[in-house]
N, C-alpha and C positions, 0 to 999 in steps of 0.2 A: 668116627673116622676109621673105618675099618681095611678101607685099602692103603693107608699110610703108611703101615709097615711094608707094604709090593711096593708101594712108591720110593722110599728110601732102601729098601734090598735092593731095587733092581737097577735104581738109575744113580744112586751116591757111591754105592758100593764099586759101582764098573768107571763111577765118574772120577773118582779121588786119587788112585794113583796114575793114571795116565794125566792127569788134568797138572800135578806133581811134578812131573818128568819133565812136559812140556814147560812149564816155568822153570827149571833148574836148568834146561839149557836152555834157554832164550839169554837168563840173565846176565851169563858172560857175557852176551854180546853186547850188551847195553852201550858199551864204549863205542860200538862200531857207527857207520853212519846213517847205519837206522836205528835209530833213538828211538824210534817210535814203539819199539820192543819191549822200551818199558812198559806201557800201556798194556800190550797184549802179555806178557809174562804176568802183571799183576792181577787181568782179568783172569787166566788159569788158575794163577795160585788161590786169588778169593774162591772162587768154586770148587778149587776142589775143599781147600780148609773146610769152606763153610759144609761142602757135601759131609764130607770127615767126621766132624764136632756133629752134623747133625744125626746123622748116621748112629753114633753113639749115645746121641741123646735119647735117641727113639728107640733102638733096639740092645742097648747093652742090658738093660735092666738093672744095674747095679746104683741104688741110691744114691751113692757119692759122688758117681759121674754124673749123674741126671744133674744135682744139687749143683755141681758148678756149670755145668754146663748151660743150664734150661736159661734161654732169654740172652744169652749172649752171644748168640749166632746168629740172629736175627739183621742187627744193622750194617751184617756182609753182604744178604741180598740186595740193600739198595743201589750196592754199585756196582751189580752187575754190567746193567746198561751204558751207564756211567764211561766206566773206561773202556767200552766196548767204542761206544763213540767218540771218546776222546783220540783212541786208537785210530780210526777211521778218519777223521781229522786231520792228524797226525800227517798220516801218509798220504794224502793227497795234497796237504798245505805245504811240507815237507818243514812243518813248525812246532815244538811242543811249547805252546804258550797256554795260559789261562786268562780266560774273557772273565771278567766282570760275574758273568751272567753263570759262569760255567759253576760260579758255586753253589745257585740254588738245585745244580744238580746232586752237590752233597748233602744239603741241608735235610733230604728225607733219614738220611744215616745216622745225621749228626743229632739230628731231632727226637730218632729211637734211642740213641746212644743215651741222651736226656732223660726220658722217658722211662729208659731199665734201670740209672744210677739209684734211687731211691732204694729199691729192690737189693741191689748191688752191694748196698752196704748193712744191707739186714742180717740177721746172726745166721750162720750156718746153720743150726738145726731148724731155723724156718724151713731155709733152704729145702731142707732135708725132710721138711714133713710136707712140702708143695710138691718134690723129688716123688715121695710114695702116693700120693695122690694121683700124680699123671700118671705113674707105672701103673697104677690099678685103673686108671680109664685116663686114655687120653683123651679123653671129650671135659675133662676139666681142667685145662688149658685154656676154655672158656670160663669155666665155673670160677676159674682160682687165678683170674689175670693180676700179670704184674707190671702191667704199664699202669704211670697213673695217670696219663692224658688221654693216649690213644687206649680205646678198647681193644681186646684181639678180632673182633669182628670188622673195625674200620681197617687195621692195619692189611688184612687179608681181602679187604674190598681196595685199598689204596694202592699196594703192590701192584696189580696187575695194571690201573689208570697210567700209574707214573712210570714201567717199563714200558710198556707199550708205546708211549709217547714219545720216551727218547728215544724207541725201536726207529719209531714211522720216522722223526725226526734226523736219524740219522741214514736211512734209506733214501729218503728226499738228498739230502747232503750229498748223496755220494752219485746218484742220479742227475740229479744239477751242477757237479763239477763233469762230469766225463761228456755230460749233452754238449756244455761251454767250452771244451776243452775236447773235440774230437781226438785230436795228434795223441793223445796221451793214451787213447786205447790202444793206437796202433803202435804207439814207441815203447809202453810199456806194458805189454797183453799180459803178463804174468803177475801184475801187481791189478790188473782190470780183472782179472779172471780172480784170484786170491780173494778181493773185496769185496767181489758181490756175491761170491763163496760164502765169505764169512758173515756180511749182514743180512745174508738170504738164511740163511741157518738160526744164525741169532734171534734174528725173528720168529721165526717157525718158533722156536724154544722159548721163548718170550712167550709167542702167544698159548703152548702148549702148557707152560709153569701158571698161567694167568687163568687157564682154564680150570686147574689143579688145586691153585688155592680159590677160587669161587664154589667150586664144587664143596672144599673142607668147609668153606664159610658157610653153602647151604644146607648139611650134612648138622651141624650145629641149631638149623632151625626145621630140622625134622623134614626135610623134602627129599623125596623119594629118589635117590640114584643107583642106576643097577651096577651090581661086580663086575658084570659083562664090561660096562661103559666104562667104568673105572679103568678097569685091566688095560682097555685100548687106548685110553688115552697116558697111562702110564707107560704104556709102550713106548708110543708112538714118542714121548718124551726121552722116554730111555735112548731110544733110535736115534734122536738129534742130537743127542748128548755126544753120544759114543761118536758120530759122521763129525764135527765138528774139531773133535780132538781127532781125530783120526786126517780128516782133511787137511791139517797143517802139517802133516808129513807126506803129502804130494805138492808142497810148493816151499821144496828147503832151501831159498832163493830166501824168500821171506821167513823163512825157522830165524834163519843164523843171522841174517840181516843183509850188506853189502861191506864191504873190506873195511878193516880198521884205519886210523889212522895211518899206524906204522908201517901194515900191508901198501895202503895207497903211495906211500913218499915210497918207497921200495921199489914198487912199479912207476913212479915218478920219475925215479932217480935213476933204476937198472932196464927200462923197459926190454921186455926179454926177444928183440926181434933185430937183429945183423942186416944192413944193406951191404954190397959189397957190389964193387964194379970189377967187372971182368976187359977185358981186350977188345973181343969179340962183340959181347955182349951185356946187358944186365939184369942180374938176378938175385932173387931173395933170398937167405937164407933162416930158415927161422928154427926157432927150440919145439915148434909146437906146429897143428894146421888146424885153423878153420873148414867148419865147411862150407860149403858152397852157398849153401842157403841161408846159412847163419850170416854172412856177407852181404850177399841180397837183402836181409833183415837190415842188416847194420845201416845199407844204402839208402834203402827206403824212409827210416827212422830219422836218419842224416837231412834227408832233401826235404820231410816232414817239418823236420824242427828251421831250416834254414829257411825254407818259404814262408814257414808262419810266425815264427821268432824273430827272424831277422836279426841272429846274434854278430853275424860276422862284422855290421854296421859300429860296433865296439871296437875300438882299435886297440884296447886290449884283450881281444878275445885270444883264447888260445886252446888246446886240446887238451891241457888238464881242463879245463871250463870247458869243453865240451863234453868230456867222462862224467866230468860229475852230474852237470848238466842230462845226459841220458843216460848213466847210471852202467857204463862201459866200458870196461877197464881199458888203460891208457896204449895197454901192446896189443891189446884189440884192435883199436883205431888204429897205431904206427901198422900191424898187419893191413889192415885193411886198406887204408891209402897209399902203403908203398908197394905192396905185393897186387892186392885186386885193383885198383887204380892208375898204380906205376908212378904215382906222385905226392911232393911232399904236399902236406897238410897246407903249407904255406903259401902253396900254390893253389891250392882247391879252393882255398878261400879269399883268394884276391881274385879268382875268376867272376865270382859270387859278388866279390866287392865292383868289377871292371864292368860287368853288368847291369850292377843295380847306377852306376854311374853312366852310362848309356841312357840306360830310361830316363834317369833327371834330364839328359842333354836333350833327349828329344820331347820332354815336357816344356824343354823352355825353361831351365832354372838358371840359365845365366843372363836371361835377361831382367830377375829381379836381384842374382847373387852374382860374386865374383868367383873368381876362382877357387880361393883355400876355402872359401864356405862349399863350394863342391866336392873336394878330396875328403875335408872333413864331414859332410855329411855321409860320402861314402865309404865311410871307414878308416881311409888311410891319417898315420899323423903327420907326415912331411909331404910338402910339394912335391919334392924331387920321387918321392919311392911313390908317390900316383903318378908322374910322368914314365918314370919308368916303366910302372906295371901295367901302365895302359896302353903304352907302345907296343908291349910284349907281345900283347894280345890282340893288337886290334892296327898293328904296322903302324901308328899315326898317334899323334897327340893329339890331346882332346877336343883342342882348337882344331886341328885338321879336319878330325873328324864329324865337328859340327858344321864347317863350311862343308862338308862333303854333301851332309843331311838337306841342308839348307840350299843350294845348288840345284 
């Protein structure tokens, strides 16, 4: 294995403290309402640990570290993949649960974890005479294995199978939610753009680490690989490594998460945006300004989710459930409905409600339902505030307005 050492200089060494960083600030945010943070903080920190320890193992030279270290770093690569995908998951389900099924993605870890105990508990000075052995050639690392089920030759033929699998698997996953779920590219392009960010890279390294260990695995049985090939595919490893940790600091939307708790009820409670009426006229007064186009976003995203959602039919829908809902802060939307619109929220979406009650009338839904099955299907919860809000809008009560149709 002679390019093992380029391999571990050039891509653990540049991978471990940035990979460090990024999990030390993710994890405060843990609390926030993207939980899914957990996932990705835990995928940094295992990489780079495992970079770290390995790093040390390979190139400190120092017997004592070899001795504890050698074999114990191993059942961190399994879960790379692992929480890369559970991550992925995560934020498109917008759920940290575990399936059934999700633990046979631990069980390659846990099955190493098995596998090195025997070893684990042998005397330190074995330790330590396996320790001088691989320091003086790491190609007996095959010679002198200390699994007792798995050999190091399957374990290095197994890795690349079983990441690659939950690679492709969790690529499929994130492909066939945003196919089924158009609105959600458009409502939320920075979490569309982030994801396929991250599992397009993922992969790439996935299948460059897979290329990495086959090659150490062939290297063991005497087949011919050149420095040249080596170097480049260590590179090319290096490069993915580095663009991925790097990449999560151009979408700090998704670094830090979305508002706490306490942030949210604060903007619940203080929403930071003054109407005032004047004499004359009426105008807004705000702490802050949108722009122009961030608005037009907000409107688009809005008419996206109320066509194809159809939240407002909830007649407790309201505009905290619509923030969290498109992920908005709450004096976002009071800007945007009372300053770009010029009206309350409460009106925007009895419009939506007065509408979708129109269409039932001219389907003919009073001729299998009565009236409160009408209001109540379209949202309202009293007679009276549908009679009213239909008036408002349309001069006539609903009856009126169906003899009009009908006529």
């Amino acid at each position: 294995m002679y390019y093992l050492d380029y391999f571990i200089n050039e891509i653990c060494k540049n991978l471990s403290a940035i990979g460090i960083v990024i999990a030390l600030i993710t994890f405060p945010y843990l609390k926030s309402k993207n939980k899914s943070n957990i996932f990705l903080s835990s995928y940094f920190l295992v990489s780079a640990i495992y970079a770290l320890l390995h790093y040390n193992l390979i190139n400190n030279g120092n017997p004592n570290i070899v001795a504890s270290l050698y074999a114990t770093t191993a059942p961190l690569i399994y879960l790379f993949r692992p929480l890369s995908y559970w991550y992925v998951r995560s934020m498109i389900t917008k759920k940290i649960e575990f399936k059934h099924w999700d633990y046979l993605l631990i069980l390659p870890s846990l099955l190493y974890v098995i596998d090195i105990t025997p070893y684990s508990l042998t005397s330190f000075d074995y330790k330590l005479k396996i320790a001088h052995l691989i320091i003086e050639d790491q190609n007996n690392i095959f010679r002198y294995p200390v699994t007792y089920f798995g050999t190091p030759q399957f374990h290095f033929n197994f890795r690349p199978i079983f990441s690659l699998t939950v690679s492709i698997a969790e690529v499929i996953m994130l492909y066939k939610h945003f196919r089924d779920n158009p609105n959600h590219k458009v409502n939320f392009p920075t979490t569309y753009r982030w994801l396929w960010t991250f599992s397009i890279i993922g992969f790439m390294i996935t299948l460059a680490l897979s290329l990495l260990s086959i090659s150490i695995n062939s290297l063991n049985h005497q087949i011919k690989i050149s420095y040249d090939n080596a170097v480049i595919l260590a590179n090319a490893t290096n490069f993915l490594f580095l663009s991925l940790n790097i990449s999560v600091f151009l979408f700090p939307k998704i670094l830090y998460g979305l508002y706490n708790e306490s942030e949210q009820e604060r903007l619940n409670n203080y929403p930071e945006i003054i109407v005032a009426h004047n004499k004359s006229d009426d105008y807004v007064k705000a702490s802050f300004k949108i722009e122009e186009t961030r608005l037009s976003e907000i409107e688009v995203m809005i008419q996206n989710y109320f066509v194809q959602e159809k939240p407002y039919l909830d007649d407790s829908f309201s505009i905290n459930k619509l923030s969290e809902s498109l992920n908005i802060p709450i004096h976002h939307l009071s800007y945007f409905f009372n300053y770009y619109l010029s009206k309350k929220f409460s009106d925007y979406k009895n419009e939506w409600r007065v509408n979708y009650a129109i269409q039932l009338l001219k389907e003919g839904i009073l001729k299998k339902y009565t009236i409160e099955q009408l209001y109540q299907e379209a949202g309202f919860s009293t007679k009276s505030n549908f009679y009213r809000v239909f008036r408002l809008h349309t001069g006539k009560t609903p009856i009126e307005f169906l003899e009009e149709i009908n006529s």
